[in-house]
N, C-alpha and C positions, 0 to 999 in steps of 0.2 A: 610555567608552560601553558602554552592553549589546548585546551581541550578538542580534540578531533570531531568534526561534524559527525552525527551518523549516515553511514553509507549505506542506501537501499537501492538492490538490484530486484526487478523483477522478475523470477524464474517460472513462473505457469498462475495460470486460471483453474479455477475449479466453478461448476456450476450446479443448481439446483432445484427444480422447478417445483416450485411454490405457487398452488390455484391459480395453475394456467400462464404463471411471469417467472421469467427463469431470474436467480439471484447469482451475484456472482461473488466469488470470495476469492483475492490476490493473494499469490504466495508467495513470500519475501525475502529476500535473505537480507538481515538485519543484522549488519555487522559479524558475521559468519553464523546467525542463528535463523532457523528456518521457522518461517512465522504466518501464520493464516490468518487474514487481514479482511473486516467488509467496510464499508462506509459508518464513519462515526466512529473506530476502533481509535486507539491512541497507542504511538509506537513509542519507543525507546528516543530519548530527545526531547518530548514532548510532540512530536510530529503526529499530525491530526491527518488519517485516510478521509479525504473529501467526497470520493468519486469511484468505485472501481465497473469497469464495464469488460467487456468483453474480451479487450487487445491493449485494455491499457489499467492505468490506477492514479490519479493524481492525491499529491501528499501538499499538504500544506506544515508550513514550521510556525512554531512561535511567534515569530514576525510577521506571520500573512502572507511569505513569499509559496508561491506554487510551485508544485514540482511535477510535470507528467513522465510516469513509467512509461515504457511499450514495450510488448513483448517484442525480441527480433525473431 
């Protein structure tokens, strides 16, 4: 059998203001586990957090393909 991709939804933003620049940390539900994500993090998969901003989060995989979250 094939192994299932992992499934990441993005469910909120959290922020921080660090001298003066706000940082932002995505919150993930990774395969029904709730995960706090910044850029650089490594998720379940091997999925690499590229980017996280304000309204979104893009995920990169193994392969180099991109993936951008948004919050709705």
């Amino acid at each position: 059998a094939v192994p299932v991709a992992p499934r990441f939804v993005l469910s909120g933003m959290a922020s921080t203001r660090m001298g003066g620049a706000v940082a932002w940390t995505a919150i993930l539900n990774d395969n029904g586990a709730m995960v706090f994500a910044k850029a650089g993090d490594t998720l379940s998969g091997g999925v690499t957090v590229a980017k996280v901003e304000e309204t979104f989060v893009v995920l990169i995989d193994g392969a180099g393909v991109e993936q951008t979250l948004r919050l709705k």
